[in-house]
C-alpha positions as CSV (number, residue, x, y, z in Angstrom):
1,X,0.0,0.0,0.0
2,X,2.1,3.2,-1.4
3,X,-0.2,5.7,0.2
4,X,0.9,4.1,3.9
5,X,4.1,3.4,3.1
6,X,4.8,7.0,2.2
7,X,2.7,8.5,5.0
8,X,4.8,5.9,7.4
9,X,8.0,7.3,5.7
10,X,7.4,10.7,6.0
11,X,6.5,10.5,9.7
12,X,9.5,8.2,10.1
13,X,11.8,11.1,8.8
14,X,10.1,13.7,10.7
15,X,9.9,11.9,14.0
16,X,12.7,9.5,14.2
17,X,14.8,10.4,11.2
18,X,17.4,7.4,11.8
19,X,18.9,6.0,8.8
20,X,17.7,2.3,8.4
21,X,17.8,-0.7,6.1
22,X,14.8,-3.5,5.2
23,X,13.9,-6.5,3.6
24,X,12.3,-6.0,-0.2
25,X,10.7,-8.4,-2.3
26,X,11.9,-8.0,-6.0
27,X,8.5,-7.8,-7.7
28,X,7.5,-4.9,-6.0
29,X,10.3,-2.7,-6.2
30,X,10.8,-0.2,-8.7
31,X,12.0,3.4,-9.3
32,X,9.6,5.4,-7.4
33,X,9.7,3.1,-4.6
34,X,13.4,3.0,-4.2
35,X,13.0,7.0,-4.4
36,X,10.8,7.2,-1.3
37,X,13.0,4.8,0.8
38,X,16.1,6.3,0.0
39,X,14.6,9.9,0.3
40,X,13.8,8.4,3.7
41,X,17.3,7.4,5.2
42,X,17.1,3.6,3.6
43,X,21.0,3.0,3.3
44,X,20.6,-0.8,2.0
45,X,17.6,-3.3,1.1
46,X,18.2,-7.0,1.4
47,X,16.4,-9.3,-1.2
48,X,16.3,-13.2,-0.9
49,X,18.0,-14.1,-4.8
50,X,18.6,-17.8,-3.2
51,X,19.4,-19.4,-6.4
52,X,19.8,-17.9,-10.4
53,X,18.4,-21.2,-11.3
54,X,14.5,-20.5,-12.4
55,X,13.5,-23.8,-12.4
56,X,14.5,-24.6,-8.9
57,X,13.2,-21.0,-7.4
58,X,10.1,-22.2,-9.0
59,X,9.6,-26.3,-8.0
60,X,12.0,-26.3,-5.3
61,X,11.4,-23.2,-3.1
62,X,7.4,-22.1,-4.6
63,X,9.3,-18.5,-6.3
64,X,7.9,-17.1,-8.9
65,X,10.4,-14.2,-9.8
66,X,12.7,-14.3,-12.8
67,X,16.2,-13.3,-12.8
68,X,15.4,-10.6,-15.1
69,X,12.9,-9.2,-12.9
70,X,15.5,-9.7,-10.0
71,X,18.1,-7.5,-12.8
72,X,15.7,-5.0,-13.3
73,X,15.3,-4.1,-9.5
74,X,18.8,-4.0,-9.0
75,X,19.4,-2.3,-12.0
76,X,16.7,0.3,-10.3
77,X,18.5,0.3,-6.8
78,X,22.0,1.2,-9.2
79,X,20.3,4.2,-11.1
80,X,18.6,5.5,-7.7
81,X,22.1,5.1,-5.9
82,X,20.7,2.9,-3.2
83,X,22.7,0.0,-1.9
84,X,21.5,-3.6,-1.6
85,X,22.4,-6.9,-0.4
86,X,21.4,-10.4,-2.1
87,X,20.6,-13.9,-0.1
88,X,22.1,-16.6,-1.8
89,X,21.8,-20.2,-0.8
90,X,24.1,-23.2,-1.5
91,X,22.5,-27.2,-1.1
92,X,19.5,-26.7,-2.5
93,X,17.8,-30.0,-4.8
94,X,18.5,-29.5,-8.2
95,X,21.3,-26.8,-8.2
96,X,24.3,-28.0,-10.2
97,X,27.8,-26.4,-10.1
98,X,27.1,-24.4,-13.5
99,X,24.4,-22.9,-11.3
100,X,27.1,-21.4,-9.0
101,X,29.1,-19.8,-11.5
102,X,26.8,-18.7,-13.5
103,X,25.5,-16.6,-10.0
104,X,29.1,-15.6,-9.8
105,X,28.7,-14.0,-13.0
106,X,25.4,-12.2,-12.5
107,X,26.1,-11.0,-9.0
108,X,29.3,-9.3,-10.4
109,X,27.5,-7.4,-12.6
110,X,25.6,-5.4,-9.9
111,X,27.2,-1.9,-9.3
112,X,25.6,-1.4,-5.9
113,X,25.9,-4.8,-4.8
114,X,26.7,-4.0,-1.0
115,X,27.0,-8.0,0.1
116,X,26.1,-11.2,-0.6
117,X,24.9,-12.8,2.0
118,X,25.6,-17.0,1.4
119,X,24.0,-19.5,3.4
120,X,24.0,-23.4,3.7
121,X,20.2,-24.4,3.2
122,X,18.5,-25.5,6.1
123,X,16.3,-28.6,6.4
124,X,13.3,-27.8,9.2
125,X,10.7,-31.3,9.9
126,X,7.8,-31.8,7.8
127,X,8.9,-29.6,5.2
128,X,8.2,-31.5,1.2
129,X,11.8,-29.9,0.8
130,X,13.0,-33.0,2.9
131,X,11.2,-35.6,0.0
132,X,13.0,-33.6,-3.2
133,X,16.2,-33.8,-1.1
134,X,16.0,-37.2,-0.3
135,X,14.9,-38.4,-3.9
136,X,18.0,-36.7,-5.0
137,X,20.7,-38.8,-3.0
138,X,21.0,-35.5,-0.5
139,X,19.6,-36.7,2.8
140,X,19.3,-40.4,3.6
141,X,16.9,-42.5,5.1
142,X,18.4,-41.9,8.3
143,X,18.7,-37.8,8.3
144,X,15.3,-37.7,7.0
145,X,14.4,-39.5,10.0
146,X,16.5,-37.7,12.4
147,X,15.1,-34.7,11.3
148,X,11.8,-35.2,11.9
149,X,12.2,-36.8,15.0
150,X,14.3,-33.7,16.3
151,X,16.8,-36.1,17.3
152,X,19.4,-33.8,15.2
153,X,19.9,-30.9,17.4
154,X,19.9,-27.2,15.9
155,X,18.3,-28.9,12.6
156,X,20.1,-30.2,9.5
157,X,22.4,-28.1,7.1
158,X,22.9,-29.1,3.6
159,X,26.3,-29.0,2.2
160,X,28.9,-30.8,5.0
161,X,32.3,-28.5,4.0
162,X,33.9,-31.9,4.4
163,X,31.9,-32.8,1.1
164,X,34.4,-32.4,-1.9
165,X,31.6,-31.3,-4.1
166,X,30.5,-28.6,-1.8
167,X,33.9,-27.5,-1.8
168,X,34.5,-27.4,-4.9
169,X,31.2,-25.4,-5.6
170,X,32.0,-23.0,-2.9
171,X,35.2,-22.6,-4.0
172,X,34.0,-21.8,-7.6
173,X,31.4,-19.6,-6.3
């Protein structure tokens, strides 16, 4: 709703007037948006990227954004002047080393690209992420079963650095 977000933004800069940083979502952002939060004191918007591959954004984690939408709002952050940092996400089903690099690439194209934020996925219980995982060779039996009994403690990260693969990938990346 633009017509409370800019009566909340003006009072904010009148009555607090702190600078501040928030989450955006990428298909809502554009110029006149980016305008208003900077004008406001935003110094840096984080947006959840997690993968550049479409096809897993879309079956794996239920996203419907495109990379070119995600460009385009960046691309709109760069041209307002207002800094932004990306969540990206390693372990996921389906992402393949090519993935990786290829989110090298595009990431290093961004101009006001203030950090990347990397993270090892995180496998909660009764998620359908745990089925794709475990179809996939990712999780066994056994970690599927730890996991939703809770008998793994803090929950289960994908992507053991002792894994060759995941080195490799993060290495690449």
């Amino acid at each position: 709703d633009r017509k409370w977000l800019k009566n909340l933004l003006d009072r904010y800069t009148k009555e607090i007037g702190v600078p501040f940083r928030c989450f955006g979502k990428v298909t809502l952002l554009d110029e006149e948006l980016a305008r208003m939060l900077k004008n406001a004191g935003c110094y840096c918007i984080e947006f959840g990227m997690q993968t550049v591959n479409e096809q897993v954004k879309r079956d794996v984690l239920n996203r419907t954004e495109t990379n070119a939408r995600s460009f385009e709002t960046y691309a709109t952050c760069d041209r307002v002047g207002l800094n932004y940092d990306i969540d990206h996400m390693f372990g996921l089903p389906g992402e393949r080393e090519r993935d990786h690099i290829y989110g090298a690439l595009f990431y290093s194209k961004l101009s006001y690209l203030n950090r990347l934020k990397v993270h090892n996925l995180t496998y909660f219980p009764k998620m359908p992420i745990l089925k794709r995982a475990r179809e996939e060779g990712l999780l066994s039996d056994t970690n599927v079963k730890d996991i939703e009994s809770g008998r793994i403690g803090n929950f289960f990260h994908g992507g053991d650095v002792k894994d060759t693969r995941v080195r490799r990938i993060n290495k690449c990346f």
